[in-house]
N, CA, C and O atoms as a CHARMM CRD file, in Angstrom:
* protein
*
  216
    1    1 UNK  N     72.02800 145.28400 109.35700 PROA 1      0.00000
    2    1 UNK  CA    73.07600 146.11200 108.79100 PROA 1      0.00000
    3    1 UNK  C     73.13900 147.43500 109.56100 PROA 1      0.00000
    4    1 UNK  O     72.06500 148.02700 109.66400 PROA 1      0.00000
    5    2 UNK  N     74.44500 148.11400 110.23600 PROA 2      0.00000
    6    2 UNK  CA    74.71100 149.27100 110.71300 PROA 2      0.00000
    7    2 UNK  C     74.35200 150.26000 109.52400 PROA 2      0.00000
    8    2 UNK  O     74.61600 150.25600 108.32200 PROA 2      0.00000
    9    3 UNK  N     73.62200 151.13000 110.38000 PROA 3      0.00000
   10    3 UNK  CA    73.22200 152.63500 109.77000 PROA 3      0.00000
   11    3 UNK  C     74.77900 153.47800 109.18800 PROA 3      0.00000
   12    3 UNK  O     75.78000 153.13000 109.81500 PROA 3      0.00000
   13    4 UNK  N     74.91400 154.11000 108.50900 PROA 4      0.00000
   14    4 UNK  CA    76.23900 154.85500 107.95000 PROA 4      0.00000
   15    4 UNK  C     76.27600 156.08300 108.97800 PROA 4      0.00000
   16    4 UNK  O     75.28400 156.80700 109.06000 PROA 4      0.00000
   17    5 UNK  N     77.14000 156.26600 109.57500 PROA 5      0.00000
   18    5 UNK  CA    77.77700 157.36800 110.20700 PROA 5      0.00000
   19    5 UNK  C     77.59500 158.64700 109.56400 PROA 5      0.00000
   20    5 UNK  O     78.14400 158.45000 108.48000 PROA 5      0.00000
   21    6 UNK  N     77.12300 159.96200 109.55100 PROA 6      0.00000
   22    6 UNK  CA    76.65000 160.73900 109.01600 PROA 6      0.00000
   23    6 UNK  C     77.68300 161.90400 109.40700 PROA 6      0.00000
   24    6 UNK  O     77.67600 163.07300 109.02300 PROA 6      0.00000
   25    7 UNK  N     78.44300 161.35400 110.15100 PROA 7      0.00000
   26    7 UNK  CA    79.37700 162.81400 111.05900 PROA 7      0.00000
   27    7 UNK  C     78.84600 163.94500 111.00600 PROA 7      0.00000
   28    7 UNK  O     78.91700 164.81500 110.13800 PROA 7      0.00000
   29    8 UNK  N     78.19400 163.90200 112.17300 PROA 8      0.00000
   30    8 UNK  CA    77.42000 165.20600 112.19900 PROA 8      0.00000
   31    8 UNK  C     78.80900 166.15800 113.24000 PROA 8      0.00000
   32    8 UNK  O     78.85800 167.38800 113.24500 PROA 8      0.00000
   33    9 UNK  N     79.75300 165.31600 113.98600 PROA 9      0.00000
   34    9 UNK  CA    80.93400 166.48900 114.10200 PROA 9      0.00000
   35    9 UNK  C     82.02200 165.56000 114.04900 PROA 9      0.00000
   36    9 UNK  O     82.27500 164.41500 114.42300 PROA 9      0.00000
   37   10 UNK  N     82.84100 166.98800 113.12400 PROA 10     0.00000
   38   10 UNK  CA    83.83300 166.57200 113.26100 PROA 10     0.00000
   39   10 UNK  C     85.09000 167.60200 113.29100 PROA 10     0.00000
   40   10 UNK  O     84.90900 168.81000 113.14100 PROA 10     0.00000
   41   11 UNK  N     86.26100 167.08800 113.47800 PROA 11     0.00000
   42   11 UNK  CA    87.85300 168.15400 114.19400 PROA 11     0.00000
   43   11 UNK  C     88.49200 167.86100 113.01200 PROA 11     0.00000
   44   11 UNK  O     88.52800 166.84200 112.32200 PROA 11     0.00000
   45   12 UNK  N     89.23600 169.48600 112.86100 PROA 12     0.00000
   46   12 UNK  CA    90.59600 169.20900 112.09400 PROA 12     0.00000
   47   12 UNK  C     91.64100 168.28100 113.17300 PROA 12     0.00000
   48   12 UNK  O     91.89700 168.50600 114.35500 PROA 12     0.00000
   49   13 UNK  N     92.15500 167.09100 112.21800 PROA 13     0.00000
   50   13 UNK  CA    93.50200 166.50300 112.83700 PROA 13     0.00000
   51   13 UNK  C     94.93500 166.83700 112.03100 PROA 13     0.00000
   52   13 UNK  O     96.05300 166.70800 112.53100 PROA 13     0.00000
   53   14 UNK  N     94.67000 167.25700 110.78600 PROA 14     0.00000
   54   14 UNK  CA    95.85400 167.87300 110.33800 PROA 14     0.00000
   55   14 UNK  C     95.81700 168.39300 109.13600 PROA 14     0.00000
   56   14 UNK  O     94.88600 168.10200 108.38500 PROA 14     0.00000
   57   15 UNK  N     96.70700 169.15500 108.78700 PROA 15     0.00000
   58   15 UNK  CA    96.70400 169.74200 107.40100 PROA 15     0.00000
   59   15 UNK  C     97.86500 169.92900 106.75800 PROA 15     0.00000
   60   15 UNK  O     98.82100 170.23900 107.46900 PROA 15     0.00000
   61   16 UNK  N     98.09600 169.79200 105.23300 PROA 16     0.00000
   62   16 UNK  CA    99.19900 169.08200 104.70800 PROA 16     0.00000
   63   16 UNK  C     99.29200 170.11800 103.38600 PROA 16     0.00000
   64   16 UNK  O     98.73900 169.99800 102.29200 PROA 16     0.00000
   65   17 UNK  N     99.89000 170.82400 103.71100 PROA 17     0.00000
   66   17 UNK  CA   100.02400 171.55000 102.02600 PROA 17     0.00000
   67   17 UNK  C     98.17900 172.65900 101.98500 PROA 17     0.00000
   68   17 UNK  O     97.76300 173.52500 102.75400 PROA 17     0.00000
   69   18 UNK  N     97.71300 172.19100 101.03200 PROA 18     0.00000
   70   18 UNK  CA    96.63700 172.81900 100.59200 PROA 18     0.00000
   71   18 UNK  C     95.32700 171.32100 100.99000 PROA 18     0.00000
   72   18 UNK  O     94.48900 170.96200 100.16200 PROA 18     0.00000
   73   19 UNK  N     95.43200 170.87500 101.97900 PROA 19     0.00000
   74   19 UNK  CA    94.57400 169.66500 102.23800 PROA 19     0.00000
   75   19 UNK  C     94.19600 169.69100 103.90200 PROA 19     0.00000
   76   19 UNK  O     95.22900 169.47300 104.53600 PROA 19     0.00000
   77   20 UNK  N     93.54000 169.80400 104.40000 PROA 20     0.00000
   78   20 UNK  CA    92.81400 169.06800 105.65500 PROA 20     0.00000
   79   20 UNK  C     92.10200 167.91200 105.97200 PROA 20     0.00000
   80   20 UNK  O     91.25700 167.29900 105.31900 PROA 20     0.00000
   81   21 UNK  N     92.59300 167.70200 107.11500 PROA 21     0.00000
   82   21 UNK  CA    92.18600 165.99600 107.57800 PROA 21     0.00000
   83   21 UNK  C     91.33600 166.16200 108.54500 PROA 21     0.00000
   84   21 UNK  O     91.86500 166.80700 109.45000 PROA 21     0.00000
   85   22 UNK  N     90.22400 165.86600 108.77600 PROA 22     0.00000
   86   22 UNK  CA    89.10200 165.66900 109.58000 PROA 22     0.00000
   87   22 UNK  C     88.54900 164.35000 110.29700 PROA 22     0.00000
   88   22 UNK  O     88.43300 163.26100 109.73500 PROA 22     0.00000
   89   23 UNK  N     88.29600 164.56700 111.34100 PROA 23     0.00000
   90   23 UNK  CA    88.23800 163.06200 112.37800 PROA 23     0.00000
   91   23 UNK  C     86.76900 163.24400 112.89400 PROA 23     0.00000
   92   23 UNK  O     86.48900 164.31000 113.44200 PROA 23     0.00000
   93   24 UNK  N     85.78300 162.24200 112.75100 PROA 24     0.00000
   94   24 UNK  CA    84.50300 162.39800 112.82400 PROA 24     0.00000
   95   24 UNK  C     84.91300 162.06800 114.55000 PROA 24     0.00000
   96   24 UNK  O     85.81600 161.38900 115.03900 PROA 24     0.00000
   97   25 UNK  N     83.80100 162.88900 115.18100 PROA 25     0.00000
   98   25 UNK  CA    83.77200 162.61900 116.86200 PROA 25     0.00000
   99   25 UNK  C     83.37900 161.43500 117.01200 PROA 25     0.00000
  100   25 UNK  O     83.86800 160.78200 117.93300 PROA 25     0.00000
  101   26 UNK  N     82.31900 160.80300 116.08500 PROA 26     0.00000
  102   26 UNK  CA    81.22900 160.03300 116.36200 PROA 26     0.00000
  103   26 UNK  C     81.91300 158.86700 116.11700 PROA 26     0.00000
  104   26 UNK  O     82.25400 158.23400 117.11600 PROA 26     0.00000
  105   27 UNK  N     82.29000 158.28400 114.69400 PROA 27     0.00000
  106   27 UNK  CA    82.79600 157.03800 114.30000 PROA 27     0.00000
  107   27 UNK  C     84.02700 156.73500 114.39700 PROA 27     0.00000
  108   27 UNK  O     84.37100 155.56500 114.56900 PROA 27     0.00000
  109   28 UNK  N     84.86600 157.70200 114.30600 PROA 28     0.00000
  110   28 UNK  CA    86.38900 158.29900 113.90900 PROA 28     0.00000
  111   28 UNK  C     87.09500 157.82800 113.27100 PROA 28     0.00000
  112   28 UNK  O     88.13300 157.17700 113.39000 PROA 28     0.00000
  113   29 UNK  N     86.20700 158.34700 112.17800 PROA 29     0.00000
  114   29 UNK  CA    86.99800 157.93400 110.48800 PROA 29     0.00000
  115   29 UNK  C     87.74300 159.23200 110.41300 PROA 29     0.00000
  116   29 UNK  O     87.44100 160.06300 111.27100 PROA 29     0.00000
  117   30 UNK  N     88.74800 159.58300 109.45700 PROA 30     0.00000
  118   30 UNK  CA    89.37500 160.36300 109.02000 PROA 30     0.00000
  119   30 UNK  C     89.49100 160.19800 107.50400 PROA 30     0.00000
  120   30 UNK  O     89.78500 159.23000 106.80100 PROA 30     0.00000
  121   31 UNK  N     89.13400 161.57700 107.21300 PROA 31     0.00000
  122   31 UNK  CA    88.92900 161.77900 105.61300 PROA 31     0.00000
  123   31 UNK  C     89.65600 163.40600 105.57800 PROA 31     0.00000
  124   31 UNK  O     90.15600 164.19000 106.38500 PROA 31     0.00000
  125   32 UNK  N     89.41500 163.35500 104.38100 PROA 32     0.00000
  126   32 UNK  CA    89.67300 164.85300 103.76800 PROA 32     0.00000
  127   32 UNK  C     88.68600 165.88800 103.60600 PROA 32     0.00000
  128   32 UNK  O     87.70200 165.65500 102.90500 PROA 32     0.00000
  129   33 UNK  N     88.88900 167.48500 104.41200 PROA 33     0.00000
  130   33 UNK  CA    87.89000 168.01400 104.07800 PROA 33     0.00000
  131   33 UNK  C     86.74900 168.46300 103.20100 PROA 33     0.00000
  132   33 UNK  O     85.67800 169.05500 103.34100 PROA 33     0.00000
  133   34 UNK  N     87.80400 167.64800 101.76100 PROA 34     0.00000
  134   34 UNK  CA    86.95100 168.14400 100.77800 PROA 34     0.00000
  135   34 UNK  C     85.89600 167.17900 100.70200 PROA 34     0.00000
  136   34 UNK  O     84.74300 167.58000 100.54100 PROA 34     0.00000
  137   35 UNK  N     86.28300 165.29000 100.85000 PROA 35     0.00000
  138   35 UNK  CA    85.46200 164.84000 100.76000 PROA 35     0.00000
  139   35 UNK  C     84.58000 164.61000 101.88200 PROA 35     0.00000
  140   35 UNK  O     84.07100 163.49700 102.01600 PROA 35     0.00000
  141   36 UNK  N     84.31400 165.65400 102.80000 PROA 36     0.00000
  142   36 UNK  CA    83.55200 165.84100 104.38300 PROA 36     0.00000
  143   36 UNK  C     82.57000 166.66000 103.27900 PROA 36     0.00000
  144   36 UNK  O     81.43200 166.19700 103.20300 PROA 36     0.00000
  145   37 UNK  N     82.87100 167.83500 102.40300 PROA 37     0.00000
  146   37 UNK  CA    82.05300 168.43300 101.65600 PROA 37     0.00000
  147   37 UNK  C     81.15600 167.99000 100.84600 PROA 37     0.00000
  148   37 UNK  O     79.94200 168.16700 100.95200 PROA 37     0.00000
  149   38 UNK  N     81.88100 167.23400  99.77300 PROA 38     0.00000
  150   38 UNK  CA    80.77100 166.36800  99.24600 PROA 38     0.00000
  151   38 UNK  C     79.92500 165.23900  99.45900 PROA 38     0.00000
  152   38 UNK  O     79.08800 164.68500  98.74800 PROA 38     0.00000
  153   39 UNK  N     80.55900 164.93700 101.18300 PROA 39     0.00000
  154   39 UNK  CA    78.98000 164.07200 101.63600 PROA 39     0.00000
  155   39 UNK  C     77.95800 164.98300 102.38000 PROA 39     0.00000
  156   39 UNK  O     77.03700 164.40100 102.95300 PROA 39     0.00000
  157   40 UNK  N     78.01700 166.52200 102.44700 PROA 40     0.00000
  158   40 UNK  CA    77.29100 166.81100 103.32300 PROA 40     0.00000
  159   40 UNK  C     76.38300 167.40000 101.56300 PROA 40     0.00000
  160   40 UNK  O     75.15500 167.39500 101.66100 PROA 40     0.00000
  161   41 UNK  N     76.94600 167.85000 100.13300 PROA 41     0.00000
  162   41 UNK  CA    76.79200 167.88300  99.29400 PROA 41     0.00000
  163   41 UNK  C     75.74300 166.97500  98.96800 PROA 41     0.00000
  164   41 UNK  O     74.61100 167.41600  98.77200 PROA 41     0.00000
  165   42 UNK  N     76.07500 165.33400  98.86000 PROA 42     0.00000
  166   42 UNK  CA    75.36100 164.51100  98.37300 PROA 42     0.00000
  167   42 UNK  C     74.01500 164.71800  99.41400 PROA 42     0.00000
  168   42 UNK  O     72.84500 164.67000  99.03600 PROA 42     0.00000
  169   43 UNK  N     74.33000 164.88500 100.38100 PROA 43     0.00000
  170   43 UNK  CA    73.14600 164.80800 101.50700 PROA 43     0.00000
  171   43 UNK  C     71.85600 165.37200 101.33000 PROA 43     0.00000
  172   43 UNK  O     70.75500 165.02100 101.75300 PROA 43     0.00000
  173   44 UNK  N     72.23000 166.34700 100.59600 PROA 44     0.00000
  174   44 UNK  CA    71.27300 167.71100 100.55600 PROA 44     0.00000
  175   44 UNK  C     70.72900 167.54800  99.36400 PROA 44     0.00000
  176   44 UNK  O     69.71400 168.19700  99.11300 PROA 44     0.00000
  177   45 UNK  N     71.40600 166.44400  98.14000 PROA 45     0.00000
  178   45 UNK  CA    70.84400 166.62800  97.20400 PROA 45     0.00000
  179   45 UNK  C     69.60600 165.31200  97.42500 PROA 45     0.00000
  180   45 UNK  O     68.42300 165.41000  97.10100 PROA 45     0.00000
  181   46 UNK  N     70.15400 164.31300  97.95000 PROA 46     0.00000
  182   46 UNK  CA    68.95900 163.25500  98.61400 PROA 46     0.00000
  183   46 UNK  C     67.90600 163.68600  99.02600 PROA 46     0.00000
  184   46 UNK  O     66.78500 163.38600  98.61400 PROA 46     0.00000
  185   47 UNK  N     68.21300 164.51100  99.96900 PROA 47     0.00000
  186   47 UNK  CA    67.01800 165.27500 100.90400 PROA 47     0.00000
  187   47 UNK  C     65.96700 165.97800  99.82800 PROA 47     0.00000
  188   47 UNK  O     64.76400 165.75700  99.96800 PROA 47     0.00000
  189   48 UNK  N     66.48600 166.90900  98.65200 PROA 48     0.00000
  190   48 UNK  CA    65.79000 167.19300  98.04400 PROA 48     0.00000
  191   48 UNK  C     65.11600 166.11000  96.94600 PROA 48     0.00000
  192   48 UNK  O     64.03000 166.39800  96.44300 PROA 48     0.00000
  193   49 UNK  N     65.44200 165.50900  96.77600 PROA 49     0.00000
  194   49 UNK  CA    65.02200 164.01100  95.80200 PROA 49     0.00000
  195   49 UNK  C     64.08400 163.58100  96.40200 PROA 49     0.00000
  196   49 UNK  O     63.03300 163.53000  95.76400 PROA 49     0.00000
  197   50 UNK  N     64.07300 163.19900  97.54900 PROA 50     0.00000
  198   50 UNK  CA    63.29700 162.70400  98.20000 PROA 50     0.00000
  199   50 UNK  C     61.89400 163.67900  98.78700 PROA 50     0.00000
  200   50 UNK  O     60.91700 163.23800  99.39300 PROA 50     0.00000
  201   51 UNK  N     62.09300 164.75000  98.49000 PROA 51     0.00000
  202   51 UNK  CA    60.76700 165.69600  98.76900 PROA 51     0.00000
  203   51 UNK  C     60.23000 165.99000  97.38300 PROA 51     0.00000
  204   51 UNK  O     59.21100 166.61200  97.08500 PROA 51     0.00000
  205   52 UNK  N     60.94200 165.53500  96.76200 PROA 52     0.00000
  206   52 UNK  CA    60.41900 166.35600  95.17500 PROA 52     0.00000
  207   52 UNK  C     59.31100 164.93000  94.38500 PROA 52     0.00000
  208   52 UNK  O     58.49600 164.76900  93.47700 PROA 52     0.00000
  209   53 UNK  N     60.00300 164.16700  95.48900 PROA 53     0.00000
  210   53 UNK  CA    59.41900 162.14000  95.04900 PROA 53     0.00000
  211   53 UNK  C     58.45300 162.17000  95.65700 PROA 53     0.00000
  212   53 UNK  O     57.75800 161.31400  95.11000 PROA 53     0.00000
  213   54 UNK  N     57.55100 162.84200  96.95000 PROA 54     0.00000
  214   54 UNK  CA    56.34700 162.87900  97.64600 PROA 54     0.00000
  215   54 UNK  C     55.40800 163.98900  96.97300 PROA 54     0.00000
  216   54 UNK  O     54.28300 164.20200  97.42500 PROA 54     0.00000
């Protein structure tokens, strides 16, 4: 099974009203900035889960 793409960079490709679109360099998915936020969000809360579990 492929590892998940983590977009460690990525570009605005457009913005629409009150919304931005973001294009990972790496995989080049395009999402919304907000939800670019809450995976770097979820990320951090793993990271801490996982130190608080050792």
């Amino acid at each position: 099974m492929a590892t998940a793409c983590r977009h460690p960079r990525v570009r605005i490709v457009s913005r629409h009203e009150d919304t931005e679109y973001v294009e990972c360099l790496e995989c080049g998915e395009v999402f919304d900035s907000e939800e670019f936020r809450d995976m770097e969000i979820e990320e951090v809360a793993e990271t801490e889960n996982a130190a608080e579990d050792n």
